[in-house]
N, C-alpha and C positions, 0 to 999 in steps of 0.2 A: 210910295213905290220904292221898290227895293230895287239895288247898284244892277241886277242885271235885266230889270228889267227897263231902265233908262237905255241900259248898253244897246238891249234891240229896238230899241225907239228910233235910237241914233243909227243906229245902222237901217234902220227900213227909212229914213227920213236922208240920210246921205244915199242910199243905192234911187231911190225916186228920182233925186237932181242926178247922179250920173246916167241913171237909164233916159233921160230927157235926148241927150245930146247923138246918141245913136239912133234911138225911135226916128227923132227929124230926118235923120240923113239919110238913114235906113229909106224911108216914107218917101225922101224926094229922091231915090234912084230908083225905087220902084214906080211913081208917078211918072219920071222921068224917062223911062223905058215903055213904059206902058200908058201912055196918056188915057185911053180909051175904058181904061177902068179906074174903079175906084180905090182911093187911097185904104193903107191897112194899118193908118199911126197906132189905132185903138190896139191892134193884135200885137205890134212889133215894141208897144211899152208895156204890154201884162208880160212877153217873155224876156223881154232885156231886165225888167224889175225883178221880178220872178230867178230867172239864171242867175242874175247879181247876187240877189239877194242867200241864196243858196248858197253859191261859190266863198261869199263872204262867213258869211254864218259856218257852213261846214268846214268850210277850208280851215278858217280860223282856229275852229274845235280843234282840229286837225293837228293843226301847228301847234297851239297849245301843251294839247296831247301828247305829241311827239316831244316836246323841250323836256315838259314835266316825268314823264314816264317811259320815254323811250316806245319802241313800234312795238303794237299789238293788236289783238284781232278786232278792236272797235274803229281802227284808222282803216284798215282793209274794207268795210261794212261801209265808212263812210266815201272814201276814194271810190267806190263801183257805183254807189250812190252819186256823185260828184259822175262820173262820169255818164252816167243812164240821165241824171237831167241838164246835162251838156248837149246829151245826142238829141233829147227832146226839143232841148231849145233850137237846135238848129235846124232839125227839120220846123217847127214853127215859125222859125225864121224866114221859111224857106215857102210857105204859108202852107204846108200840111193839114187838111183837117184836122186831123186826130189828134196831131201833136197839139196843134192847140187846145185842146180840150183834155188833153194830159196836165200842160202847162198852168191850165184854168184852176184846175184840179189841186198841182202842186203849189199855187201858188197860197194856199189856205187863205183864203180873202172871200168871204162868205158874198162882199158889196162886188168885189168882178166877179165870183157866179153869177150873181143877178145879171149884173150889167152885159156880160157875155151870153146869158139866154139869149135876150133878145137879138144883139152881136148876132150869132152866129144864127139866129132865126132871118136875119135879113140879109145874110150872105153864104148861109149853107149853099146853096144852088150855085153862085159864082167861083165857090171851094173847089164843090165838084166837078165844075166844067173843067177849072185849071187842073185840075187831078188826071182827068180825061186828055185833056190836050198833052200835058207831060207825058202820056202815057204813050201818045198816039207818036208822038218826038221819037221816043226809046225805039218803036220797033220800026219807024219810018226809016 
């Protein structure tokens, strides 16, 4: 295995333990508010891992890019990029259908699409209610 592919080993193997610690917390203010439904730990560690993992990775490029050769148009391309799976993530934060299934998407993890079929085949209908009720909030 070659130096840079160790590099993203370690980076997707550290963003895992950091997405741990928000997932929880995330999971018990949503419990915690909402007792009556069901926890969403599985959804809030594919976007915190997912976000992380982007933020690091691109960002990084980023910084790199920038020391090494000064600003040009692949930092612009990357930053709007950085920024579109920021807004992603937080609406799937926020638990969005869609976004999470953007998130699923970007997360290029072939084992959470699987795992997210069924996910989202056993809580699509709960998505949508909360989708509904948010909605029915806005113009009430």
């Amino acid at each position: 295995m070659d130096g840079l592919g160790i590099i993203i080993q370690g980076i997707s193997i550290l963003v895992v333990l950091l997405s741990l610690g928000p997932t929880f917390w995330h999971g018990h203010q949503c419990k915690r508010s909402n007792p009556e439904k069901m926890g969403s730990r599985w959804g809030y560690f594919v976007t915190y891992s997912t976000a992380l993992f982007y933020i690091f990775v691109l960002g990084g490029l980023t910084v790199l890019w920038l020391v090494n050769n000064g600003f040009a148009a692949p930092q612009v391309y990357m930053v709007i990029l950085l920024v579109f799976i920021t807004g992603i993530s937080y609406l799937a934060m926020r638990r969005n259908r869609w976004a999470l299934i953007a998130i699923t998407f970007l997360s290029l993890n072939p084992l959470w699409m699987i795992i997210n079929l069924f996910y989202f085949g056993n809580r699509w209908s709960e998505f949508k209610v909360e989708a509904l009720e948010k909605r029915a909030e806005k113009t009430a």
